[in-house]
C-alpha positions in Angstrom: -12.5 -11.9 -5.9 -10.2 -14.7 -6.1 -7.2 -16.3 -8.1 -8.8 -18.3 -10.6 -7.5 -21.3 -11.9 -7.3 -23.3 -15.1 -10.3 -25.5 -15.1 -12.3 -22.7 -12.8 -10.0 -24.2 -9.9 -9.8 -21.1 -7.6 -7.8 -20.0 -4.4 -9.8 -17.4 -2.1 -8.0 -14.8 -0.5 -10.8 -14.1 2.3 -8.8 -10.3 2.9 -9.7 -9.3 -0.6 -13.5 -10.4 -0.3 -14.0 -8.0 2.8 -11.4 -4.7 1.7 -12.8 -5.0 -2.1 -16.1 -2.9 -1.3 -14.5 -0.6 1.1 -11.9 0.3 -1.8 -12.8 0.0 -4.9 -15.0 3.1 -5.1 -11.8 4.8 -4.3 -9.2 3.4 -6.5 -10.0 5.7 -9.3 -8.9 8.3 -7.6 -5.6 9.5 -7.5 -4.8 9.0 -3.8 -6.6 6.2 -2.0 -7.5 6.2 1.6 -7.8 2.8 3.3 -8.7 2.2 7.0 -8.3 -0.5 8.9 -10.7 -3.3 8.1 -9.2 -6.8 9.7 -5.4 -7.7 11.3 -5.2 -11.1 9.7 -5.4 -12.7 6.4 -6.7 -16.2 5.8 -5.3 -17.7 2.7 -6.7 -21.0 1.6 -6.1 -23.1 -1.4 -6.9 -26.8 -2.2 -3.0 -27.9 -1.7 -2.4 -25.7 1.8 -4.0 -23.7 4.6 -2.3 -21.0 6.5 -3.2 -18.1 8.4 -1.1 -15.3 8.6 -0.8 -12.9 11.2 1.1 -9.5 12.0 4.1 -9.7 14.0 4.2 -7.5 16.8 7.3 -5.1 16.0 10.1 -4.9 18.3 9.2 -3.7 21.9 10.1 -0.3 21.2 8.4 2.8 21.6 7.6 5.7 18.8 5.1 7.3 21.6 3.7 10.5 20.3 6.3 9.7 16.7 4.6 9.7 13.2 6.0 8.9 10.0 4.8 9.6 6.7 5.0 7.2 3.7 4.7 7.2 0.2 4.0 4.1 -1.5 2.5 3.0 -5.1 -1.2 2.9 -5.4 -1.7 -0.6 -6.9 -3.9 -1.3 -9.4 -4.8 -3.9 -7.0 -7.0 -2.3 -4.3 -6.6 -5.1 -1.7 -2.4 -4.8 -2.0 -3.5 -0.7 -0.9 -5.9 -1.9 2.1 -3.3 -4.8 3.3 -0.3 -2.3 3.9 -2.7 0.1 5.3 -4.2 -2.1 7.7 -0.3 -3.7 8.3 0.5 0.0 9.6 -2.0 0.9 11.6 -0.9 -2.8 13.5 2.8 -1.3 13.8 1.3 1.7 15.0 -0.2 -0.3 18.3 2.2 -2.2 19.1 4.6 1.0 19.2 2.3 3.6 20.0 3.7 5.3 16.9 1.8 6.3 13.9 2.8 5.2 10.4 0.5 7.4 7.9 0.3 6.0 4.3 -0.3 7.8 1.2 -0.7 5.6 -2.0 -0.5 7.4 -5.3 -0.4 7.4 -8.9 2.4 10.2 -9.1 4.2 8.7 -6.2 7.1 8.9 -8.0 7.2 12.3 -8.7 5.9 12.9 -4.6 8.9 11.5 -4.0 10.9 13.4 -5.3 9.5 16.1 -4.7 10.2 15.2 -1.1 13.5 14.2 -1.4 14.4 18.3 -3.3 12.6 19.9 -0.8 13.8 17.9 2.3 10.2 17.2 3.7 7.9 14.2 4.5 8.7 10.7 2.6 9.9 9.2 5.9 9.2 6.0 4.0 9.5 6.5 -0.1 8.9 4.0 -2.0 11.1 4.0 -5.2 11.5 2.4 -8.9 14.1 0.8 -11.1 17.2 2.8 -10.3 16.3 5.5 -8.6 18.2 4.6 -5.7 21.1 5.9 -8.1 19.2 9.2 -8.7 19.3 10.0 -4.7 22.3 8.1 -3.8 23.3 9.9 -0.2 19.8 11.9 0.2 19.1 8.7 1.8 19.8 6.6 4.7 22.1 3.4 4.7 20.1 0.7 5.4 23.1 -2.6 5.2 22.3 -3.3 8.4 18.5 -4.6 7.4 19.5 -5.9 4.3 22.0 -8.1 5.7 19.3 -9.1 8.4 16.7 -10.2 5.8 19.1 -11.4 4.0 20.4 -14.1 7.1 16.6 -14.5 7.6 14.8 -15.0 4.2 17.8 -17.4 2.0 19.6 -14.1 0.8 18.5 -11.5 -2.1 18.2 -12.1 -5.7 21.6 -10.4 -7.5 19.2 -8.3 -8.9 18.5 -6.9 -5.6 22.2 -5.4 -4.6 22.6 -4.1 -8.6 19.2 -1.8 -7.4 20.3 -1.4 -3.9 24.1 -1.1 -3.2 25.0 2.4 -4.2 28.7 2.9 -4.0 28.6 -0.2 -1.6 26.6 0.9 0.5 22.3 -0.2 0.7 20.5 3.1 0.1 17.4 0.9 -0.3 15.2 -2.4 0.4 14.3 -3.7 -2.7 11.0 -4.7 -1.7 9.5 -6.4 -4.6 9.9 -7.0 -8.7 7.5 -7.2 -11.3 7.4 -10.7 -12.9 6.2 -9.6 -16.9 6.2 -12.7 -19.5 4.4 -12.7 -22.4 0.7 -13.0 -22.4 -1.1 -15.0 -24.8 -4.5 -16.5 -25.7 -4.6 -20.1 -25.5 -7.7 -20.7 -27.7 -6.1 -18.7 -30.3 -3.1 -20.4 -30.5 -5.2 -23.4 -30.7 -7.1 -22.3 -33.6 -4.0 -21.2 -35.2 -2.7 -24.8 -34.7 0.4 -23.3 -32.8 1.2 -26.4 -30.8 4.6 -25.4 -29.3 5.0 -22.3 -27.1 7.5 -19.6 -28.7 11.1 -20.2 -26.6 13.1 -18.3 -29.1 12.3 -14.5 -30.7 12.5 -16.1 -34.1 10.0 -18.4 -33.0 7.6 -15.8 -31.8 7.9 -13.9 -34.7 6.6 -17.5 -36.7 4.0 -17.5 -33.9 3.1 -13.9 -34.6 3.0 -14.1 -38.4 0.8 -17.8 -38.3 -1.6 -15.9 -36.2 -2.0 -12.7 -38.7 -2.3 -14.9 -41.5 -5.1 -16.5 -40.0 -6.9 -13.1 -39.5 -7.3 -13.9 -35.6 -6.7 -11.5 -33.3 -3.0 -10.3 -34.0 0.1 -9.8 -31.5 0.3 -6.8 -29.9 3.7 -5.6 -28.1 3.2 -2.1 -26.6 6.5 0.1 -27.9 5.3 4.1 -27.2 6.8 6.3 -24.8 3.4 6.8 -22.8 3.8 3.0 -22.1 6.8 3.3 -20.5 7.0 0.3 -17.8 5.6 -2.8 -20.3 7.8 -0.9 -23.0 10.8 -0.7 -21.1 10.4 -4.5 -20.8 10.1 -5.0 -24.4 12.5 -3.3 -25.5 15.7 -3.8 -23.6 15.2 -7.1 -23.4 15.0 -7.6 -27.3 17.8 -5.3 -27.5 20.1 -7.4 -24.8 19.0 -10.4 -26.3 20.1 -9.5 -29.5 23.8 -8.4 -28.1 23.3 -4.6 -28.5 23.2 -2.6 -25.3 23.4 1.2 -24.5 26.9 1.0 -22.7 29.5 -1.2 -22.2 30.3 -2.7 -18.5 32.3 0.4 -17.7 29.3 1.9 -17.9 29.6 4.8 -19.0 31.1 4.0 -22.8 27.8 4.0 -24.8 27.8 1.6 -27.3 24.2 1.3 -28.5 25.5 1.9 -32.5 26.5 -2.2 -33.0 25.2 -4.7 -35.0 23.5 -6.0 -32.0 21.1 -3.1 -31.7 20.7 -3.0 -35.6 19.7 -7.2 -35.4 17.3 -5.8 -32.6 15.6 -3.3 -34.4 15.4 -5.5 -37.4 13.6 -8.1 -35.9 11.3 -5.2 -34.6 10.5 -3.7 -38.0 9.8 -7.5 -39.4 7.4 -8.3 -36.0 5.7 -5.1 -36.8 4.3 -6.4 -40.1 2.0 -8.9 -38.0 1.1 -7.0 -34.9 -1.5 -5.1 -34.6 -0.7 -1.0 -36.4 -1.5 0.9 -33.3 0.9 -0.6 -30.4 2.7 2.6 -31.1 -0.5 4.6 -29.6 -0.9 2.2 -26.4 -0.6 4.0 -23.5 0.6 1.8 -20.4 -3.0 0.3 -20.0 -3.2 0.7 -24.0 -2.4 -3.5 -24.7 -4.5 -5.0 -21.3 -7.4 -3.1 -23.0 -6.9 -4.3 -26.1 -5.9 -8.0 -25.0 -9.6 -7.8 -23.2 -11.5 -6.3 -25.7 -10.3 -9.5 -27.6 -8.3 -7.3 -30.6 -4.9 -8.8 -29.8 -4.2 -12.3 -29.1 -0.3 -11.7 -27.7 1.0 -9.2 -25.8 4.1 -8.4 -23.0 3.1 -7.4 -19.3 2.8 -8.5 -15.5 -0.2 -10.3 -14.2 -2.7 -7.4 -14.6 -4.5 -8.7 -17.8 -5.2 -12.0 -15.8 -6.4 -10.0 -12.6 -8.6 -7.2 -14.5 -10.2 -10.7 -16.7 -10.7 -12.6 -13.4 -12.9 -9.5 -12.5 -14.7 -8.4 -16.1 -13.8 -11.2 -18.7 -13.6 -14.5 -17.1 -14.0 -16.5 -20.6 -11.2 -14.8 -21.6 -9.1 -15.9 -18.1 -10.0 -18.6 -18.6 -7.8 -18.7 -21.8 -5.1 -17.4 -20.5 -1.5 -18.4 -20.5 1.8 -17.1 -20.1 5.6 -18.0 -21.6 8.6 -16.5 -20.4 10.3 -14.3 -22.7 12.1 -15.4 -25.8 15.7 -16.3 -26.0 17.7 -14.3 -28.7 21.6 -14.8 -30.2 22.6 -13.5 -27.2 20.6 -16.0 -24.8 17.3 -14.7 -22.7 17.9 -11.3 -21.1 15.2 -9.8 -19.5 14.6 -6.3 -18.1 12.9 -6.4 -14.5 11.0 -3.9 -13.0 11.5 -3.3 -9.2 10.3 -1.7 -6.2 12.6 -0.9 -3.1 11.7 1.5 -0.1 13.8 4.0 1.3 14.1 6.1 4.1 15.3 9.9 3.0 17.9 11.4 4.7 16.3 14.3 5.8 14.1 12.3 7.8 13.1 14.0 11.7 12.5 10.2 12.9 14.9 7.6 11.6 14.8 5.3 14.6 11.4 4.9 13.8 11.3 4.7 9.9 13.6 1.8 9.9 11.8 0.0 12.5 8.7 0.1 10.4 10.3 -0.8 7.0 12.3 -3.8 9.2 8.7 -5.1 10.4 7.3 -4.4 6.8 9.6 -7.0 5.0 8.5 -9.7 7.7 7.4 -12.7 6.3 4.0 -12.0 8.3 3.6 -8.8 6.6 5.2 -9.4 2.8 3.6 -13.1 2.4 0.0 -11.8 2.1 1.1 -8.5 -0.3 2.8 -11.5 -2.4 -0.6 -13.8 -2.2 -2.5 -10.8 -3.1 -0.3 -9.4 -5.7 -0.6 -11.8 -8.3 3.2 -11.9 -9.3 2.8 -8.2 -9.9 4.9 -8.1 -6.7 7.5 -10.6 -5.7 9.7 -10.7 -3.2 13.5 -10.6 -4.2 14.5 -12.9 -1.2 14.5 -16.5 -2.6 12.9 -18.4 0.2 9.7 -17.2 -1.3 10.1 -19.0 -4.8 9.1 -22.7 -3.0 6.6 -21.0 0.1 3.5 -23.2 -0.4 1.5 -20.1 -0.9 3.0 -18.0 -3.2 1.0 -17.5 -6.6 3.0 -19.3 -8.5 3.1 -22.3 -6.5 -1.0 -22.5 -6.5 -1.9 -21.3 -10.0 -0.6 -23.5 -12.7 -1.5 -20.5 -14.8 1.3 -18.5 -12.8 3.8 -21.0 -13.4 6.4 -19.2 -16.0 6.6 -16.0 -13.7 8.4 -18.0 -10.6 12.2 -16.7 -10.7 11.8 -14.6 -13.1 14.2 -12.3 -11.1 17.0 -14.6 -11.8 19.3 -13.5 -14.5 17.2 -10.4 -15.1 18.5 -7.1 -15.6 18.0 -3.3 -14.7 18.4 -0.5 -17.3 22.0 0.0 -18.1 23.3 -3.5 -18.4 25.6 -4.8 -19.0 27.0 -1.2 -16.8 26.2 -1.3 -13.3 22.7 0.5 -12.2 23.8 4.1 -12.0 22.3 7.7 -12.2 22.6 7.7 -15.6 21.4 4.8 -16.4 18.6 5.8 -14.5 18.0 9.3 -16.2 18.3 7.4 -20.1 15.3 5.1 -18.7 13.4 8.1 -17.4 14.3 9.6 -21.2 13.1 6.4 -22.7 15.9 6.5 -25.6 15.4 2.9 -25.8 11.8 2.7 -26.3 11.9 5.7 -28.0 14.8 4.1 -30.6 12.3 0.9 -31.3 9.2 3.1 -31.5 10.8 5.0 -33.9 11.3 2.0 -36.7 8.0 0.9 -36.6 6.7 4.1 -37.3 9.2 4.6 -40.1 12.6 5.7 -38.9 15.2 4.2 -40.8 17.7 2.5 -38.9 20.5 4.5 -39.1 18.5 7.4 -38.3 17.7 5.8 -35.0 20.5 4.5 -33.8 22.2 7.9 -34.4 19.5 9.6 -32.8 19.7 7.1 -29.6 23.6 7.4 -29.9 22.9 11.8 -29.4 20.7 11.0 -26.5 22.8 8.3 -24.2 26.1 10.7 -25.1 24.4 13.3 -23.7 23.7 11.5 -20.4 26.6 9.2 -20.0 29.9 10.2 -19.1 33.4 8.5 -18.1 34.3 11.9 -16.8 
């Protein structure tokens, strides 16, 4: 496996060569596994050539101490098999024992854990759901502030996920750089010369390309494709100048002219994308980018992995823009990842000793490397590191920074709880779904208005 360039230029990752067999029989599975294979990562590329290697954690000792963790299961089996291997190392050098579980349903383990006040020592979380737990888990400033000194200081976007009542509940570990997605040769052939920078020009993009009878756009918007969704749709709806509460947050406002512009241009966008992007489950638009039936579509760097591995002609015509400007300028929604450590925890000496020694350069560079853009660290010393994705892959190019000046559900209102539970409720999705399946506006906005007033509160 490798990162494959334009040009069939690649970078090998040698980690992924040797932990692909021992994992991808597994990743099917709900919960994957992973042993130990190696302790160090080579990472070569034709511009640099590092090797990375674990740093032995602090000369402390968890003797006879094991912690439990719950983490994503990636959809890359390698990012699985790094942390894996990364723990059983912290393990050694502390005569602990860090044990990993890596789920599909990790979000609902956790919180699961956090009701019931057992296991989780580590949790890995989403979006705002720092919010959600708020004091259920422990303050962690004092790493923040650390990697902060260490690593050029956090992305804003981190704190807004993090800081809850001003106080770090969370690391935020990574984000998920999306962009849109688009087929080079088809562009060509449609004789699209300039890439989209505004929505109005996408929409020209969209409709040249549907008038041609080539593979059409395809923009998942349906409520069983939440995450590339999400991204969709608040960020057409912030770009536009509508938004579901004001900066009090807690004032919904999501009946302006804003949101109407939004789901305007939805409703006129729809008429050249392909008819089922309602239907797409979260995998719904890779499939359908890779089975060559949509030319144009939003998401991270997984259609350009899963190609590398089952479609390299179409990687190889593969390119990526950032998302579209609107009246309002270019707001983008940003998926994150942060770990905690729950309150309840029996061993909290230990817990943040292994998440300090998990956001070490030695041990977040590689996950980066290997993780495509699909996770990127929010410390900003890693936008210029030599070998970073973006920095190697010219194809990767549009997804470096994308953090900056992105948003989390509930902007222009701080991250909160309830910002948090309408994104779990996917009113907004749910809002632009609606129209292109035949909702009239008013109807939509009215029944989005019911929703966030039952959520929000100034009370």
């Amino acid at each position: 496996m490798s990162y494959l360039r334009r040009n069939q230029k690649r970078s090998m990752t040698t980690l992924i060569l040797i932990l692909m067999a021992v994992v991808l029989s597994a990743c099917q599975a709900q919960t994957v596994e992973v042993t130990r294979v190696v302790t160090e990562v080579e990472t070569v590329t034709e511009e640099v050539e590092v090797m990375v290697t674990p740093t032995p954690a602090p000369e402390e000792s968890f003797a006879g101490v094991t912690i439990e963790g719950i983490m994503r299961n990636s959809f890359i089996p390698a990012m699985n098999a790094i942390q894996a291997n990364q723990a059983e190392v912290w393990g050694e050098e502390t005569q602990g024992f860090a044990d990993l579980t890596f789920s599909r349903e990790w979000r609902e383990q956790v919180a699961a854990s956090i009701d019931s006040g057992a296991g989780g020592d580590i949790s890995e979380l989403f979006a705002n759901q720092a919010f959600i737990y708020g004091d259920q888990l422990l303050d962690v400033s004092d790493i923040a502030e650390e990697l902060a000194d260490q690593y050029g200081g956090w992305y804003e976007l981190a704190a807004e996920a993090s800081v809850v009542d001003g106080v770090w509940r969370a690391i935020p570990r990574a984000y998920t750089a999306q962009a849109i997605n688009f087929r080079t040769d088809v562009f060509e052939e449609a004789g699209i010369e300039k890439l989209p920078e505004t929505y109005d020009e996408l929409l020209e993009a969209a409709r040249i390309i549907h008038e041609a009878g080539l593979p059409p756009a395809g923009f998942t918007m349906n409520q069983a494709g939440p995450n590339d969704s999400a991204n969709f749709a608040y960020s057409l709806l912030w770009s536009y100048g509508g938004s579901e509460v004001l900066e009090d947050g807690c004032t919904v406002a999501i009946n302006s002219d804003g949101t109407r512009a939004a789901l305007e241009y939805m409703i006129e966008l729809g008429q050249y994308m392909a008819p089922d992007v309602t239907a797409y489950d979260e995998g719904g638009n890779n499939r359908a980018f890779l089975a060559g039936e949509i030319s144009m579509t939003q998401n991270a760097t997984s259609i350009y992995w899963v190609a590398q591995q089952q479609a390299p002609d179409i990687a190889a015509n593969i390119g990526h823009f950032k998302y579209p400007s609107g009246p309002n300028g270019r707001q983008e929604f940003v998926q994150i990842n942060l770990l905690a450590i729950p309150a309840h925890t029996d061993n909290p000496e230990a817990a943040k000793n292994f998440l300090r020694w998990m956001m070490q350069e030695e041990q977040l560079s590689p996950l980066a490397q290997v993780g495509l853009t699909f996770y990127t660290p929010l410390l900003r010393s890693y936008d210029d590191a030599p070998t970073m994705p973006w920095n190697i892959d010219p194809v990767l190019e549009p997804l470096k920074g994308a953090a900056d000046g992105g948003h989390l559900a509930g902007w222009p209102g701080p991250a909160s709880r309830e910002s948090a539970a309408a994104y779990e409720n996917q009113t907004i999705v749910n809002m632009f779904a609606s129209v292109l399946t035949g909702t009239d506006i008013e109807t939509a906005v009215e029944n989005a208005e019911a929703e966030l007033n039952a959520v929000y509160s100034c009370n």
